[in-house]
Structures are given as structure tokens and as C-alpha cells.
C-alpha positions as CSV (number, residue, x, y, z in Angstrom):
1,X,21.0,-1.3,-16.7
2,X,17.9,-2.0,-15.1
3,X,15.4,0.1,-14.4
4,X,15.6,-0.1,-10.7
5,X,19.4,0.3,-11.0
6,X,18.6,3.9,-12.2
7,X,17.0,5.3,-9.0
8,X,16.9,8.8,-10.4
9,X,13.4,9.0,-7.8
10,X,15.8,9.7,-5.0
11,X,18.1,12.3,-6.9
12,X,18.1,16.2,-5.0
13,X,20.1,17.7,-2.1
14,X,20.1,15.9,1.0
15,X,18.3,15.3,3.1
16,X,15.3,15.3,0.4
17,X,12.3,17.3,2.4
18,X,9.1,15.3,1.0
19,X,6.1,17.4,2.2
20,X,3.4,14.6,4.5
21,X,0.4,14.5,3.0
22,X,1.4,17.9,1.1
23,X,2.4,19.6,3.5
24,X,-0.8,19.1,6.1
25,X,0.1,22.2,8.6
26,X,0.0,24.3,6.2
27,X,-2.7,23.4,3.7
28,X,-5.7,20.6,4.2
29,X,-3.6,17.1,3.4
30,X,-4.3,15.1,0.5
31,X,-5.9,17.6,-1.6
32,X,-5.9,20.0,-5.4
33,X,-4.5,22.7,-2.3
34,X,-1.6,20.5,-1.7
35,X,-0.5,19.8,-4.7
36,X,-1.0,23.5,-6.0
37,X,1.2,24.6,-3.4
38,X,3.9,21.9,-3.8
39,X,4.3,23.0,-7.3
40,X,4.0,26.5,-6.7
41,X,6.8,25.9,-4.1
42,X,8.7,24.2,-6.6
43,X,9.3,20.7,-4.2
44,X,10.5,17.8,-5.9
45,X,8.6,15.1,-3.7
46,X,5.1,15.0,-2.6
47,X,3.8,11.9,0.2
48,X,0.3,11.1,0.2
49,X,-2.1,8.0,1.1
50,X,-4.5,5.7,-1.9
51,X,-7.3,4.8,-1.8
52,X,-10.6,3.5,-3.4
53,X,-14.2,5.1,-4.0
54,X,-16.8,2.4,-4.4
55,X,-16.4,2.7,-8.6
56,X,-13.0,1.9,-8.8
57,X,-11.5,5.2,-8.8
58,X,-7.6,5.8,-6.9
59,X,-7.6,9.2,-5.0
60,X,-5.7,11.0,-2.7
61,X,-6.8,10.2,0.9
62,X,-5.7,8.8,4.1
63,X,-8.4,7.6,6.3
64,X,-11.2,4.6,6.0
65,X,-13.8,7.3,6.4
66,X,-14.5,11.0,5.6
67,X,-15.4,12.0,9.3
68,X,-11.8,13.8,10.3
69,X,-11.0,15.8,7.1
70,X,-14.7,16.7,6.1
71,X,-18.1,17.9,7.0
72,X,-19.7,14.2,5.3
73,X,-19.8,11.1,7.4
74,X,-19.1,7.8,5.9
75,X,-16.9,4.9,4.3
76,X,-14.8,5.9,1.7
77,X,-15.8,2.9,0.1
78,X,-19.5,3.5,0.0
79,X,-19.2,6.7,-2.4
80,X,-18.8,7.0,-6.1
81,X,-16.2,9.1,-7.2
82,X,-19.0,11.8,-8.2
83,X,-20.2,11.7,-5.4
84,X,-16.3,12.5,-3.7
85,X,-15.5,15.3,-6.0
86,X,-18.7,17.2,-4.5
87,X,-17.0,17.0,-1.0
88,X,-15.0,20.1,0.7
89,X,-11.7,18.0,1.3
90,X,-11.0,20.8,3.2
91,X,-13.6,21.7,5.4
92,X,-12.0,21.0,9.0
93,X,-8.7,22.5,8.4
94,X,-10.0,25.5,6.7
95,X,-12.3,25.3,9.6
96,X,-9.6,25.2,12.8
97,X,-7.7,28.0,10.6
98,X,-10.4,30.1,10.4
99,X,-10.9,30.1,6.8
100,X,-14.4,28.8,6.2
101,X,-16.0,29.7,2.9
102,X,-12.8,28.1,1.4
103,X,-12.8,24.8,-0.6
104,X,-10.9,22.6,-2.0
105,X,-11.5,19.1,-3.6
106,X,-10.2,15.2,-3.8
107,X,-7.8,14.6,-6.9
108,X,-7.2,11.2,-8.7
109,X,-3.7,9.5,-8.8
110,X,-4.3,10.0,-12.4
111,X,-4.8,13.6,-12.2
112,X,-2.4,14.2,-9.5
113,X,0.4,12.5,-11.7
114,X,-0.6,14.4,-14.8
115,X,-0.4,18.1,-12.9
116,X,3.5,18.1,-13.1
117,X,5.7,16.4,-14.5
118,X,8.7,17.0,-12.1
119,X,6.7,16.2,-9.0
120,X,7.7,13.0,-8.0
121,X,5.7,10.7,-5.2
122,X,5.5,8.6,-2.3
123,X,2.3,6.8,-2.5
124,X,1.0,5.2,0.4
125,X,-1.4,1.5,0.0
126,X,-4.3,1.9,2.5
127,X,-6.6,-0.5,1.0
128,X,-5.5,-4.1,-0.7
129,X,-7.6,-5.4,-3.9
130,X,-6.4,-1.6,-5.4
131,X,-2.7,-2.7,-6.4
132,X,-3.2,-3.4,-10.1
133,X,-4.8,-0.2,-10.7
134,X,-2.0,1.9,-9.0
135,X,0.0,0.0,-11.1
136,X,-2.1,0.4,-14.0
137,X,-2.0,4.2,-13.9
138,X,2.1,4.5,-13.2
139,X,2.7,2.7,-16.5
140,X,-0.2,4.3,-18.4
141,X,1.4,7.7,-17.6
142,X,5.3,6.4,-17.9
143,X,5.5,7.7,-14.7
144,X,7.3,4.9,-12.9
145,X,10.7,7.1,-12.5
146,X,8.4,9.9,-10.4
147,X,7.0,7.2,-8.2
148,X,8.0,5.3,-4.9
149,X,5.2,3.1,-3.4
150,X,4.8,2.1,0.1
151,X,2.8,0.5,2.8
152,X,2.7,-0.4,6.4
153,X,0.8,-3.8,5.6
154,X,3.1,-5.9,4.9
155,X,0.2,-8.1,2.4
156,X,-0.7,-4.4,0.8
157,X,3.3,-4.2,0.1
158,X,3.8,-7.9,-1.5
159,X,0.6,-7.4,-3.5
160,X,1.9,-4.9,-5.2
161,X,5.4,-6.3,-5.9
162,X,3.5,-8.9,-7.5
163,X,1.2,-6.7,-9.6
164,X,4.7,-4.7,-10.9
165,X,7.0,-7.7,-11.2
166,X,9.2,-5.3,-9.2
167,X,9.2,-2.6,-11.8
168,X,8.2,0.4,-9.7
169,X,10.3,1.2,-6.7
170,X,9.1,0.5,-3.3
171,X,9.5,1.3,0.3
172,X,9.6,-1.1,3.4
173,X,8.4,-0.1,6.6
174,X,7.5,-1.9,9.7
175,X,8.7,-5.3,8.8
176,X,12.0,-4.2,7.2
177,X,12.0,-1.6,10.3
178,X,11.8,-4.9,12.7
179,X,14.8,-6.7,10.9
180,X,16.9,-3.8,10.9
181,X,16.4,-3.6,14.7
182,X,16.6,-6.8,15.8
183,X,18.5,-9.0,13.7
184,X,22.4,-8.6,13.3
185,X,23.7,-5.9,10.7
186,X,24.5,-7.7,7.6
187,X,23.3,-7.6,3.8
188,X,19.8,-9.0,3.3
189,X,18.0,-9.7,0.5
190,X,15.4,-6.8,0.2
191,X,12.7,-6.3,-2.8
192,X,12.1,-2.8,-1.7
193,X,14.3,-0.4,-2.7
194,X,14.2,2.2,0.6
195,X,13.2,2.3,4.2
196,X,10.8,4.9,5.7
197,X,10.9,4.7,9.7
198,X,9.1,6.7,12.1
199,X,11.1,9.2,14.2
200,X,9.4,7.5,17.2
201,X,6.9,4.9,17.5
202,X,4.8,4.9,20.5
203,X,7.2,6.2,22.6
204,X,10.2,4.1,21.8
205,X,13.2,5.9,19.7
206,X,13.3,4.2,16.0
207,X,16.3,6.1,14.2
208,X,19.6,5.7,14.7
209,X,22.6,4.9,13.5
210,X,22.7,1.5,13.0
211,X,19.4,2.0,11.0
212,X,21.7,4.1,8.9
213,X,24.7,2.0,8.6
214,X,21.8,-1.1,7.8
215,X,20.3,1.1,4.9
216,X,23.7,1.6,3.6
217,X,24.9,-2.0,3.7
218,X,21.4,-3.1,2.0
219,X,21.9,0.2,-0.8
220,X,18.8,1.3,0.7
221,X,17.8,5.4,0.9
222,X,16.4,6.2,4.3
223,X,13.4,8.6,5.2
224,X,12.2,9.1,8.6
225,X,8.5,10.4,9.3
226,X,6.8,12.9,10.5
227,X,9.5,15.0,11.4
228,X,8.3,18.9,12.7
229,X,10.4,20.6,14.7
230,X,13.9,21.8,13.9
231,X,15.5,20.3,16.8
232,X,14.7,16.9,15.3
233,X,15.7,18.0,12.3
234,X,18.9,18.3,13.1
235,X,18.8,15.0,14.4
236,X,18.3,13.3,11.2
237,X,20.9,15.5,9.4
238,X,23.2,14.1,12.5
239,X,22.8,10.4,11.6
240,X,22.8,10.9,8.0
241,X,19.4,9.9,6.6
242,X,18.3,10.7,3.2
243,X,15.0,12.0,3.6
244,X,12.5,13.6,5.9
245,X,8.9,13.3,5.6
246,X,7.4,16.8,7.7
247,X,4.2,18.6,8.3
248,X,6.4,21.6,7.6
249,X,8.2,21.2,4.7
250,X,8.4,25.2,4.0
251,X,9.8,25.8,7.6
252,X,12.1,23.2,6.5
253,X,13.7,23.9,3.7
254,X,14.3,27.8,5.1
255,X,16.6,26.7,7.5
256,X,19.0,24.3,5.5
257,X,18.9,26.7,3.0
């Protein structure tokens, strides 16, 4: 048996409840603070975004620049990772939730996969040229069973199917989303082993239950993103996926338990 044949990544009651960004209502996204309290909570999954400091280094962290998250203006890409671990991640949401005085800082994918080793992650591409390092650090850590990687670029995706020979699960998105729309339900050939669709995307309804019934024909696990409120909730335990991705994930896993 392969290794992609044993998709223990996906194992846990269902629907699995895979904390966005750690959780980012609750604690200031992609940060030590996230991670701390998705262990503390004892989740099993933790989503978050890659990317690259201008030394090579893979971090936590969604956006291009620092300007939403932080009180330091500027392209990710123009900072050394010294320079990065000085930053507050925190400072706007401890800000808006009247916490100032707080702090909390950017963490490696190396670190982050060395804090636990039952935490297992959904790591999002937001930069290309970073693939063989992501890849890199999963095997140098033997952490490929605790890792599912994604991306909405399509070239981000296939660079890194390239980089792993296939050896590290991955997630479709938009272009897989597209066939599974459009095109007539029947087996495909897929490298990815899961789909991760929006609830909604720009107004239009995404899930349903053909996407369902097309994951299951393809032997692909389905998560839908970001989900936060319970009424939707219910939705996607109503057409049967196998994972939400929430802002909430606390709020979450109270009810269905």
C-alpha cells in the first residue's frame, strides 16, 4: 500500500472542524496564539497560509504584506526573518478586541510542525518559487501523514505535485471546483487527493449535493470554507461533507457535541 492509499490525514469524527487560520475570531490568525490554543483545545487539524521572508524562511501568514494584521507596513518579501520575529502578529486583532499590550509572534512551518505531534495541517501556497522547501521541511520532519497542502493557483498546486512526486497529499480548489460544476458527474482522473470549496463565492451557492456525490465518485474528502454560523453548519452536515473550515471552531464543536 501506498502512501497515499493510507489517508490516515482525514481520520476523526465527522464532519472534521479544521480551525481557519487557527481559529481567527477568536485569536489573531496565523500566529504562536493560534497554535497554542489549538493544542490546548486539543483539535486535530489546524488551516493556515505559507509564505516567504526575503531569506528563504516558510512562516505562517496569509497576506502579500504586513499592513492588515500588524502595526508594520511592507512586503512580506522585503523582510528577513529576524526582522519578522520582532513583529506583533497580533497587533490589530488584539487591538479591535481591546487587548493592546498583548503580543504574539510569526512561527515557522518548521516550528509549527515540531509543536505537536498530533496536530495535523492544511497548508495553504501563497507564493510560487517556495514549493521545494515546503516540501523540504514535511519530509525532514516525517511529517507528510499530518499534512494536506493546497492552493487556489492552480501553477502554485502543480509546482508542488512536481516538487513531491505526489508524495504529500493535496487539495484542489477552484479548478477541480469548476469541473465538478460544470462538466457531467463521472470519475476523473485527479492528482489531489480532496476538494476544499467555498460555502459561497461572490454571491453564487458552491456546495451542494452533486459536489458531494462528485467527491465521492472521485474518492475525494470534501471541506467547505469559511463556514461561521450554525445555520450553515447544519447545512454542510445536511449534504454530507467531510470537513468544515470555520472562524469558530470552539462554537463549533459545542454544538455537535
Amino acid at each position: 500500500m501506498g502512501f497515499l492509499d493510507n489517508k490516515s490525514y482525514f481520520d476523526g469524527d465527522k464532519p472534521l472542524i479544521i480551525p481557519h487560520r487557527g481559529g481567527s475570531n477568536l485569536v489573531p490568525e496565523n500566529t504562536l496564539h493560534g497554535l497554542e490554543l489549538a493544542i490546548k483545545e486539543g483539535f486535530s487539524h489546524f488551516e493556515t497560509d505559507l509564505r516567504m521572508s526575503k531569506d528563504g524562511e516558510i512562516f505562517l501568514h496569509h497576506d502579500e504584506t504586513f499592513d492588515r494584521t500588524t502595526n508594520v507596513s511592507g512586503k512580506v518579501k522585503d523582510f528577513n526573518w529576524s526582522e519578522i520575529l520582532k513583529i506583533n502578529a497580533g497587533f490589530k486583532f488584539y487591538e479591535k478586541n481591546n487587548q493592546m499590550g498583548k503580543t504574539t509572534e510569526f512561527v515557522r512551518l518548521v516550528d509549527a510542525l515540531m509543536m505537536s505531534q498530533k496536530l495535523k495541517f492544511n497548508l495553504d501556497l501563497k507564493q510560487t518559487g517556495m514549493a521545494k522547501k515546503v516540501v523540504d521541511i514535511i519530509k525532514s520532519l516525517n511529517a507528510k501523514e499530518r499534512v494536506l497542502v493546497s492552493s487556489f493557483s492552480p501553477k502554485r498546486l502543480d509546482e508542488f505535485l512536481s516538487e513531491s512526486n505526489g508524495e504529500i497529499l493535496t487539495s484542489g480548489t477552484f479548478r477541480e471546483n469548476s469541473i465538478a460544476r460544470f462538466l457531467p458527474l463521472k470519475k476523473r482522473n485527479f492528482k489531489v487527493q480532496a476538494l476544499q470549496a467555498p460555502f459561497r463565492w461572490k454571491g453564487i451557492q458552491v456546495h451542494s449535493k452533486k459536489l458531494v456525490e462528485f467527491c465521492k465518485i472521485n474518492n475525494l474528502q470534501l471541506h467547505i470554507w469559511t463556514v461561521n454560523s450554525i445555520e450553515n453548519l447544519k447545512i454542510c452536515l445536511e449534504i454530507g461533507c467531510d470537513g468544515v473550515i470555520t472562524d469558530e471552531p470552539i462554537l463549533f464543536r459545542e454544538y455537535l457535541n
